[in-house]
Legacy VTK file of the C-alpha trace (Angstrom):
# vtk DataFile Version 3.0
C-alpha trace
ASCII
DATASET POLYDATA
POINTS 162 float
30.569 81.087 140.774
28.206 82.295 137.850
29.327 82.177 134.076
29.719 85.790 134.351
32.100 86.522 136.916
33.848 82.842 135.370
34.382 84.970 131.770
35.346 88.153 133.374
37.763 87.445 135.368
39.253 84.541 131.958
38.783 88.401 130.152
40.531 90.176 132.394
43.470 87.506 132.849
43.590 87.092 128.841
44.349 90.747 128.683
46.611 90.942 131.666
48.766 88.151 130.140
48.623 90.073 126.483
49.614 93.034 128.088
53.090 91.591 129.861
53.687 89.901 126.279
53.299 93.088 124.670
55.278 94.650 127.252
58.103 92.016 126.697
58.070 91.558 122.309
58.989 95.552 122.841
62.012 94.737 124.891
62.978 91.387 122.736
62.488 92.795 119.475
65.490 95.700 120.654
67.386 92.798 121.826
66.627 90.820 118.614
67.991 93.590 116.721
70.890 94.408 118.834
71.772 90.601 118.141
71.688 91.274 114.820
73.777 93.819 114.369
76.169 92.195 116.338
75.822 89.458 114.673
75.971 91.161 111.010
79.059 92.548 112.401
81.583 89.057 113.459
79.989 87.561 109.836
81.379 91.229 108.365
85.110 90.452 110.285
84.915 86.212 108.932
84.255 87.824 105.515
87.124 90.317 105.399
89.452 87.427 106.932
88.441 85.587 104.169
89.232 88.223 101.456
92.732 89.364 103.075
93.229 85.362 103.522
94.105 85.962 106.827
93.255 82.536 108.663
94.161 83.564 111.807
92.050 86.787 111.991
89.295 84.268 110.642
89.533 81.596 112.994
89.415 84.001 115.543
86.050 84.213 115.342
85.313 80.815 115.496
85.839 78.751 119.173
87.868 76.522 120.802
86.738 72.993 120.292
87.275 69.470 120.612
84.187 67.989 118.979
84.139 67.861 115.635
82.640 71.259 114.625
84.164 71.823 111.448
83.574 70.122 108.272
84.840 70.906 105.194
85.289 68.858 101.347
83.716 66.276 103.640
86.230 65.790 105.993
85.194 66.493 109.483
87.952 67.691 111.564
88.105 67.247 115.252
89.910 70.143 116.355
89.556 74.016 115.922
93.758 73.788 115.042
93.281 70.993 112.715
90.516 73.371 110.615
93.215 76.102 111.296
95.991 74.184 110.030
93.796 72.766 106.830
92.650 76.691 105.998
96.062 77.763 106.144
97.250 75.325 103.466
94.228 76.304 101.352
94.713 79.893 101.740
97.833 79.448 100.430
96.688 77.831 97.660
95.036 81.045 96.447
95.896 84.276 95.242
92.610 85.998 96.028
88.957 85.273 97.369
86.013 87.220 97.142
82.622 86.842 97.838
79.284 88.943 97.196
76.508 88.604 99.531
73.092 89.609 97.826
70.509 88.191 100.231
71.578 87.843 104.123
69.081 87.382 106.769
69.843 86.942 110.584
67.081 84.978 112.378
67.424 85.310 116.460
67.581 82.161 118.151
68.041 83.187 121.798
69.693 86.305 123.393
72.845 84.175 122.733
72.427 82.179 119.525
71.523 83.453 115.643
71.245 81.656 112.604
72.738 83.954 109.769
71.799 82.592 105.938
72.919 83.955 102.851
73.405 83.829 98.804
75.707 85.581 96.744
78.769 84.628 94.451
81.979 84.070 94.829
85.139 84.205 93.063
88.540 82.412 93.586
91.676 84.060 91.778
94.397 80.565 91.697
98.255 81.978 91.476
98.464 81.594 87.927
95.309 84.649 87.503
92.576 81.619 86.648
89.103 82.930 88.323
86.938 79.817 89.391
83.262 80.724 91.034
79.664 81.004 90.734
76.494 81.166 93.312
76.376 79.984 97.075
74.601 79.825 99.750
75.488 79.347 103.148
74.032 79.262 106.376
75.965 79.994 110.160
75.223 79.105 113.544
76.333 82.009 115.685
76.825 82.021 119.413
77.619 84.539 122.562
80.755 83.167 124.227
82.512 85.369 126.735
80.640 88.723 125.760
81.962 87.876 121.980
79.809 86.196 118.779
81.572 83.517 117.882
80.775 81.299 114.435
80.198 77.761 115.814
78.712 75.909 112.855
78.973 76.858 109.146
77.542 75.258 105.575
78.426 76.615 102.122
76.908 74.967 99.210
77.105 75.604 95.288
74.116 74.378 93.080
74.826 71.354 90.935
75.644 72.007 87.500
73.147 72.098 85.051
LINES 1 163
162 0 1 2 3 4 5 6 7 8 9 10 11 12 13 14 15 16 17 18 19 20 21 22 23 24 25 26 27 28 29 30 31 32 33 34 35 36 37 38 39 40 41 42 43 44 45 46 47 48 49 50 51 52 53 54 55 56 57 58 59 60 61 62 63 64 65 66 67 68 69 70 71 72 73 74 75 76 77 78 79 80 81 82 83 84 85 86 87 88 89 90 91 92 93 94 95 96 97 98 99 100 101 102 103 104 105 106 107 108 109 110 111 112 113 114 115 116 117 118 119 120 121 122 123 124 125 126 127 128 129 130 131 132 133 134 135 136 137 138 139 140 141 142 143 144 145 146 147 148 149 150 151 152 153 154 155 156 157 158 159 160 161
């Protein structure tokens, strides 16, 4: 076969191939965006849990496990009702919690995973009116689970004090 008909028919392939990924980055980036939105939307639900202190309504966006996937104050708790149970207490604790997201940015994983980061700051009202807070950042591992986005892995952190 001459050199030719070798890089014509490498052309023609190359462009056949760019085509069908064209074809398909149109159809993913609708999906991507449809992910986050939906995705946007379950972190918008976990945040208003958080501010009505309703640990229920929060957990309920978070899965059933048996593995460990919580951690919090470094204390890694092995089931979803022992988190439950622990947020509960703290929520208690508190008269009010509110958080302001400046910066939040969903990057699509897969069709069924996301990772959400953000910054903002937050403020915790204590029962006797003292407000404790400053900057955070946080990033969230979302995932599809039964037609629902579900938070599966989260990290808050607060810069050390200067």
């Amino acid at each position: 076969m001459s050199n030719i008909i070798k890089v014509a028919l490498v052309l023609a392939c190359v462009s056949i191939v760019w085509a069908a990924q064209s074809e398909s980055r149109n159809a993913s980036a609708e999906q991507q965006k449809a992910v986050e939105k939906a995705v946007l939307e379950t972190h918008a639900g976990i945040a208003e849990a958080e501010k009505s202190l309703d640990a229920e309504k929060f957990f309920g966006h978070i899965p059933d496990f048996d593995k460990g996937l919580i951690i919090q104050d470094g204390t890694l708790f092995k089931t979803r009702q022992e988190a439950l149970d622990t947020v509960k207490a703290g929520f208690q604790g508190v008269a009010g919690v509110k958080r302001t997201y400046d910066q939040t940015y969903v990057t699509v994983l897969s069709p069924e995973a996301a990772l959400l980061t953000t910054a903002g700051t937050s403020a915790v009202t204590l029962p006797d009116g003292r407000t404790l807070g400053g900057p955070f950042a946080a990033s969230m591992v979302f995932v599809l689970r039964d037609g629902q986005w579900k938070l599966l892995q989260g990290h808050y952190s607060t810069p050390n004090p200067q």
